[in-house]
C-alpha positions as CSV (number, residue, x, y, z in Angstrom):
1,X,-10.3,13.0,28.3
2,X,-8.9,10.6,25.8
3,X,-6.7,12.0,23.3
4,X,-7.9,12.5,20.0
5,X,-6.6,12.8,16.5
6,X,-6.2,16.1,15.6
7,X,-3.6,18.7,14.1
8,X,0.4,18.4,15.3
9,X,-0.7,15.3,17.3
10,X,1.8,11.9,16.0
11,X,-0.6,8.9,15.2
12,X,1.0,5.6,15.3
13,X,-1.3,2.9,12.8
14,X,-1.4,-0.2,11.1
15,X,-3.6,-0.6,8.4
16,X,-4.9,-2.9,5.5
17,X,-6.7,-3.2,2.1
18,X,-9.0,-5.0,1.3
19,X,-11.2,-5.8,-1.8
20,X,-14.6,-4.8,-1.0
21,X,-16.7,-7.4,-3.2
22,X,-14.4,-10.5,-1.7
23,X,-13.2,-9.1,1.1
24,X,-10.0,-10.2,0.3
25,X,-7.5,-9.1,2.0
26,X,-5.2,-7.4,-0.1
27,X,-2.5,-4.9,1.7
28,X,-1.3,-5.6,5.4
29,X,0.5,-3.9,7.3
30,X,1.0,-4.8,10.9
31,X,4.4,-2.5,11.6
32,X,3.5,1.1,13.0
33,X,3.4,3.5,10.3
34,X,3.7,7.2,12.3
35,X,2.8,10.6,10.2
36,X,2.0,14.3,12.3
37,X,-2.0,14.6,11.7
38,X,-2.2,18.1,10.0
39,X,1.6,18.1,8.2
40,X,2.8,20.1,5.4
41,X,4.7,16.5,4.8
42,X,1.8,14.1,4.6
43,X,1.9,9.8,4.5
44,X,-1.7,9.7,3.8
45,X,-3.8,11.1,1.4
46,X,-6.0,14.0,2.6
47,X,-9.1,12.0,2.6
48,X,-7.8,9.5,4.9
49,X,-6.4,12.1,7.0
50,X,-9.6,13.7,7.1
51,X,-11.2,10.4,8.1
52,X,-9.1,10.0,11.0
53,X,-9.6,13.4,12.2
54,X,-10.9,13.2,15.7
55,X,-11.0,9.6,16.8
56,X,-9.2,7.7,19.5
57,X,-6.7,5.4,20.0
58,X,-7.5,1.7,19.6
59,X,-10.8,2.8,17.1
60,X,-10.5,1.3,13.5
61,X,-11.8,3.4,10.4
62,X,-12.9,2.6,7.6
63,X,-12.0,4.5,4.4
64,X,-13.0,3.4,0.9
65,X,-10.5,4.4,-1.6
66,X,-11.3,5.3,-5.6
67,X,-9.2,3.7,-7.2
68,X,-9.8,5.4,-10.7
69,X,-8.8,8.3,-9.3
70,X,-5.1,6.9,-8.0
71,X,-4.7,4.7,-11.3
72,X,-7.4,5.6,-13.8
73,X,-9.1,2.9,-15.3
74,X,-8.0,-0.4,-16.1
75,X,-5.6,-0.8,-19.0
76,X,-6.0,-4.3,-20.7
77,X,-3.3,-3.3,-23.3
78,X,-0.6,-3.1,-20.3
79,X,-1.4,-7.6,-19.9
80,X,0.5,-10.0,-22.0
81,X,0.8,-13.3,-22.1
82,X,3.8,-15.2,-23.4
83,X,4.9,-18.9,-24.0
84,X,6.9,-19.8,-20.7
85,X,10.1,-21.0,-22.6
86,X,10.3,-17.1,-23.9
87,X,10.9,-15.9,-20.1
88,X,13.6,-16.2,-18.3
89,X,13.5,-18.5,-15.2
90,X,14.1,-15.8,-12.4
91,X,10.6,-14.7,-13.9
92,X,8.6,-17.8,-13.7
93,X,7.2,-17.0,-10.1
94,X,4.0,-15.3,-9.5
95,X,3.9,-11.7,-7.7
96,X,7.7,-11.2,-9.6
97,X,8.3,-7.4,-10.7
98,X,9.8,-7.2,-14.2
99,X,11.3,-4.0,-15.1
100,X,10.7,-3.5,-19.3
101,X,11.2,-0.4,-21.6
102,X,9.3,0.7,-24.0
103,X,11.0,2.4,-27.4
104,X,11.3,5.6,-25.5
105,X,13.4,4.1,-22.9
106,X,10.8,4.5,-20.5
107,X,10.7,1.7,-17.9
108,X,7.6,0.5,-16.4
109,X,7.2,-2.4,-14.1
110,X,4.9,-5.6,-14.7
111,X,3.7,-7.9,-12.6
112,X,3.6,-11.6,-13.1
113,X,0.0,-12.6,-12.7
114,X,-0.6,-16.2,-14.3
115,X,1.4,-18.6,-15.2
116,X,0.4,-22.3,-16.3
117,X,2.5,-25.3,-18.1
118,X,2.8,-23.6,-21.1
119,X,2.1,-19.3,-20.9
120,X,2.9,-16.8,-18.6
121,X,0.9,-13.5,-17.8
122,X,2.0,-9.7,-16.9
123,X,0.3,-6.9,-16.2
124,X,1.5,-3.6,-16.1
125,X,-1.5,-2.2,-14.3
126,X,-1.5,-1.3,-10.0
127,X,-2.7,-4.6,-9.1
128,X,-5.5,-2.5,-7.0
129,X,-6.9,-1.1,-10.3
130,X,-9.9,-1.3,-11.3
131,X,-11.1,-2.9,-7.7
132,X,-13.3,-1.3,-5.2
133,X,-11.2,-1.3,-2.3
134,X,-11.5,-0.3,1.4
135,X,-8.8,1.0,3.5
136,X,-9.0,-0.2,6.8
137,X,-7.1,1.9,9.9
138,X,-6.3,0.7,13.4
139,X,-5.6,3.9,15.8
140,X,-1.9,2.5,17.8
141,X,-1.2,5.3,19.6
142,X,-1.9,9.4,19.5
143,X,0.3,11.8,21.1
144,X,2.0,15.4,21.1
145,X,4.2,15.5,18.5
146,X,7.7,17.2,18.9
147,X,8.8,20.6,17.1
148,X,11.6,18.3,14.9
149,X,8.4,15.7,14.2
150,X,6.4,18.5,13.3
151,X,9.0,19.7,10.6
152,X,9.6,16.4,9.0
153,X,5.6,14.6,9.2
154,X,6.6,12.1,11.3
155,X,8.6,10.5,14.0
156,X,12.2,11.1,14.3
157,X,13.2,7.5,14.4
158,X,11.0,5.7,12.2
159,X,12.8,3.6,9.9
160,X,11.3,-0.2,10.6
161,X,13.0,-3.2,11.6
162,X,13.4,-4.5,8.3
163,X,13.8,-8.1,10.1
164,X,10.7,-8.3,11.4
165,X,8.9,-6.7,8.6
166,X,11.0,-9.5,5.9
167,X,9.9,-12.2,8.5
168,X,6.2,-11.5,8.5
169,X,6.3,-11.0,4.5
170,X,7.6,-14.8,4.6
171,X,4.8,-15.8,7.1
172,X,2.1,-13.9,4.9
173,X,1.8,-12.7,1.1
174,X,1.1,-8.5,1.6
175,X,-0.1,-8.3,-2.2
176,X,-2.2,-11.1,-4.0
């Protein structure tokens, strides 16, 4: 019998995002991400958990995501555009995160979006908002998890290789 997803098993996966009008791809990741199906600790959100519930290793599922309810709508107060000579050079690159404060002292990040000979665009809004995206699983691998996995959601020794994972972000963009 083929083991299946289900509660205090570890699930190894890889998934990615993608925009379901385009099909875009615009999330990927390809390094195993391990949570404990069923943990008071969880990675995923409970309807993707739920998704997964019961299926094998090596099946891909499909989850779409509401993205409203993650972001809430779209904000188009949140994008700006500048003249280019206003921002600093470090800036002038698209997919750069700009840290800026409102009057409050409260710091929210933007996004550079657009930027042409003589503007530049942010947006201060999730770059999936206001998308219809799909959240696509691959099943790696399904076991027992261990009592100390248990406790903490997921496995023991799962911090990355952070050289591998900063290669393939140089091989391919992970957010467009």
């Amino acid at each position: 019998m083929a083991n299946v997803i289900s509660e205090n098993k570890l699930v190894e996966l890889n998934y990615e995002i993608t925009d379901k009008k385009s099909n875009e791809v615009l999330v990927k990741v390809e390094y195993p991400i391990g949570y404990v199906h069923g943990s008071s600790n969880p990675v995923l959100s409970s309807d993707v958990t739920a998704a997964l519930e019961g299926h094998e290793e090596g099946e891909v599922i499909e989850v779409p995501i509401d993205t409203k309810a993650l972001y809430g709508e779209r904000d188009e107060s949140l994008v700006f555009t500048d003249l280019i000579e206003n921002v600093p050079e470090e800036y002038r690159e698209i997919g750069i995160t700009i840290t800026m404060e409102n009057d409050k002292g409260e710091a929210k990040n933007f996004l550079v979006t657009r930027i042409d000979d003589k503007t530049l665009t942010v947006d201060g809004n999730n770059p999936l908002c206001g998308r219809e995206v799909l959240f696509r699983l691959k099943v790696l691998s399904i076991r027992d998890a261990t009592e100390e996995e248990i406790v903490i959601g997921g496995k023991v020794d799962a911090d990355p290789d952070l050289e591998q994972i900063l290669q393939q972000a140089d091989e391919k963009p992970t957010l467009q």
